[in-house]
N, C-alpha and C positions, 0 to 999 in steps of 0.2 A: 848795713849793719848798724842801722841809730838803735837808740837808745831812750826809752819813756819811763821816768817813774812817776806814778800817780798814786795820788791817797783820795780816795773813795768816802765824804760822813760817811758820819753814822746817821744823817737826819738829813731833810732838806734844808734846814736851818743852817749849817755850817756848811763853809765854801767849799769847792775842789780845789784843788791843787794838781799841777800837772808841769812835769820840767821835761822837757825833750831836748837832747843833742845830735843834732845833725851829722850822718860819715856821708859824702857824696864826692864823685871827682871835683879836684879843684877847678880844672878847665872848663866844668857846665857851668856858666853864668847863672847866676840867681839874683831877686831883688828882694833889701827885705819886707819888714810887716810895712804893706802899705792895702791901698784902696784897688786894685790892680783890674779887678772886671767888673767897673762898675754896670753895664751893658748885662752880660749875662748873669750875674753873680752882685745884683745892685745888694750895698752893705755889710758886703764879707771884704775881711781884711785877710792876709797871707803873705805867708814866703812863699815869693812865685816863682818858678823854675821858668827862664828866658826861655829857652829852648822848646816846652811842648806848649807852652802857657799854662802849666797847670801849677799844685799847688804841693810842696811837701806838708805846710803846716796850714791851716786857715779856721777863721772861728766867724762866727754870724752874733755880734754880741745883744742886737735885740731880741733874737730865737736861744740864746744862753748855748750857744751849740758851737762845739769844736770839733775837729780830724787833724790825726796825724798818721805820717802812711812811716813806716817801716818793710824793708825789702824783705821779701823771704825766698827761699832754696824750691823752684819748681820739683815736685818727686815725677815730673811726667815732661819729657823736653818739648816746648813751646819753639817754633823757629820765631826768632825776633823777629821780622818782617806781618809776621801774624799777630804781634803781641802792639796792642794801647798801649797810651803810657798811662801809668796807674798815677800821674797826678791829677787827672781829670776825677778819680775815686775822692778824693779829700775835698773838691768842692763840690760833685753830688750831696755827698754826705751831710755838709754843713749848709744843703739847701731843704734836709729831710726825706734825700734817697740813697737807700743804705748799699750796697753792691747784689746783684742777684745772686744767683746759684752757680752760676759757671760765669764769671767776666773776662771777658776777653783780654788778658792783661798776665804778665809775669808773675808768681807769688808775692805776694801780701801779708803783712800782719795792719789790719785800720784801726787805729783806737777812738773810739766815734764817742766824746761825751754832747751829754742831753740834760742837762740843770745836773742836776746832783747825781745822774745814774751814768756809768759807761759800759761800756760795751766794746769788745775786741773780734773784728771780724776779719779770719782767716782764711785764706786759699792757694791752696799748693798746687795749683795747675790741674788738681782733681777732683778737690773736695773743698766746697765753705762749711765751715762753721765758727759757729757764733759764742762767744762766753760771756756771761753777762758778770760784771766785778764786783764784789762782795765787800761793805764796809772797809778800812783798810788799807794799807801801801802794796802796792803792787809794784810790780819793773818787767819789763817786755823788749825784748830786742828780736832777735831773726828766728826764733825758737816759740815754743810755748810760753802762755804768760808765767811768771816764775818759776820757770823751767831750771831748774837746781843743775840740770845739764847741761847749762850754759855757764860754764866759767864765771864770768862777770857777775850775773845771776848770783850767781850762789858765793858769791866772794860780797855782794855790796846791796843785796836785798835787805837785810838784817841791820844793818847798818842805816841804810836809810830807812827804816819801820822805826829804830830808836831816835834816831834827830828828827823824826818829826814832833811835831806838839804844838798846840793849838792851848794854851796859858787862860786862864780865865778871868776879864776882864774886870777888876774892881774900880769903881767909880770914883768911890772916895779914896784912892788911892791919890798919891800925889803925882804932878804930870813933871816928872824926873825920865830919862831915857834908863830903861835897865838892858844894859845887853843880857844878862840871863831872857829876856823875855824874847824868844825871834823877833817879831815884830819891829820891834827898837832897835835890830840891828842893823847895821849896812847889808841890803838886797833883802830887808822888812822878814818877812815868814819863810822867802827860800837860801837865807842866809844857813841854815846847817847845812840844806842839801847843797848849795853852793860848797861848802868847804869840804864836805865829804868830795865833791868833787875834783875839788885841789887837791885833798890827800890822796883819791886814786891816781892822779897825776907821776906822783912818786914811781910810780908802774912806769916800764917802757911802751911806747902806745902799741908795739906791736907785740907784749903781752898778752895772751887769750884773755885774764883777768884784767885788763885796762879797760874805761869805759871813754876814756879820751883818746882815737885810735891812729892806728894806721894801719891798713888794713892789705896794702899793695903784697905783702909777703905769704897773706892767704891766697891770693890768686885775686884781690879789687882791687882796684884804681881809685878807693875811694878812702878817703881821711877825716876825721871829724875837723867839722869847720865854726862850728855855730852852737848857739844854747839858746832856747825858749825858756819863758815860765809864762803860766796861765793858771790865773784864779778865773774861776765861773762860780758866781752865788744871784743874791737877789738880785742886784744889781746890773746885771750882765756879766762878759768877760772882759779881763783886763791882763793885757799880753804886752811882757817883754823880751826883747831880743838883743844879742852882743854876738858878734862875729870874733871868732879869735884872731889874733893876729898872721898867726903862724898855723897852715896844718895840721892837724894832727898834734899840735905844741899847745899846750895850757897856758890861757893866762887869763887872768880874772878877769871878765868883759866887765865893760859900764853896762850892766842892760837897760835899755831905755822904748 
């Protein structure tokens, strides 16, 4: 039950933006953004799940290419024993192979960016399909993309479409820090969505509308642990990561 919001340019010219929060059991070991399969996966960096070796988040920043895997609700029962584990999908993907028609694997939501375009590729244990993202802020969690029927969704979509802003850069302006400008503020351009995300906080995590969770009283074992942010532009991608201290408990990471 993570959590992705992304703003899609308008153009190739301007970056992506992408901030993702991690719900997982806290007892699965994970490591974070490092170098982890240099062997099969020479030059992708990830958060790598100990456990299957695979990857929840991972980007290729020479190829401008990222994946993040989000669980979804099988509609057709998979016995576990039958079922991959879908982090092996996030470094396919960030090698330039997207999931087929039927993968052998639990339900999914992958959010597959490629320089400036993404792509959200879905499978409920009976059907893929593919939506490509339209200029814009998006949020994606265990549901449809902005699925207004997901709680959270429809409580903190809207909100983050208005904190974002992309300020237009004057030359001649003087080199003064203005916090009105993201950029200039502490966590640079994901500094609104970061605060919106402390304001969600305010929520108890095991509020439907919380996007910082705890998720054990739906029936998971799984708690938000973590926060990404990822720009992809000319330059490649450029990823940071903060673990929270506590569970399922807010508290402003150093991302680094």
């Amino acid at each position: 039950m993570c959590t992705v919001i992304v703003h899609v340019p308008e153009t190739a010219d301007e970056p992506l933006r992408l901030l993702a929060v991690r719900d997982e059991d806290p007892a699965r070991p994970w490591d974070a953004i490092g170098p982890w399969w240099p062997e099969t996966y020479p030059g992708v960096v990830g958060v790598r799940d100990v456990r299957a070796n695979g990857a929840w988040l991972a980007a290729d920043p020479d190829h401008r290419r990222l994946a993040v895997l989000l669980n979804r609700a099988d509609v057709e029962t998979i016995p576990d024993g039958a079922a991959q584990s879908r982090g092996g999908l996030v470094l396919e993907s960030v090698a330039g192979r997207s999931p087929g028609e039927h993968p052998p694997t639990h339900g999914f939501n992958l959010v597959e960016v490629d320089g400036p375009r993404v792509r959200v590729t879905t499978w409920d244990g009976s059907e893929t399909r593919r939506v490509e993202l339209s200029p814009g802020t998006h949020m994606i969690a265990h549901d449809d993309v902005d699925d207004d029927a997901t709680p959270r969704i429809a409580r903190w979509l809207a909100p983050f479409t208005q904190a974002h802003a992309t300020p237009a850069t004057d030359a001649s302006a003087p080199a003064v820090a203005d916090l009105d400008d993201p950029a200039a503020r502490p966590g640079g351009w994901f500094a609104p969505w970061l605060e919106l995300l402390e304001a969600s906080a305010d929520l108890a995590p095991t509020d439907d509308e919380a996007i910082i969770r705890d998720n054990r009283p739906h029936g998971y074992p799984t708690l938000s642990l973590l926060v990404c942010t990822a720009t992809i532009g000319s330059d490649g991608v450029e990823l940071s990561y903060g673990a929270f201290d506590e569970p399922g408990r807010w508290n402003r990471p150093l991302l680094a």
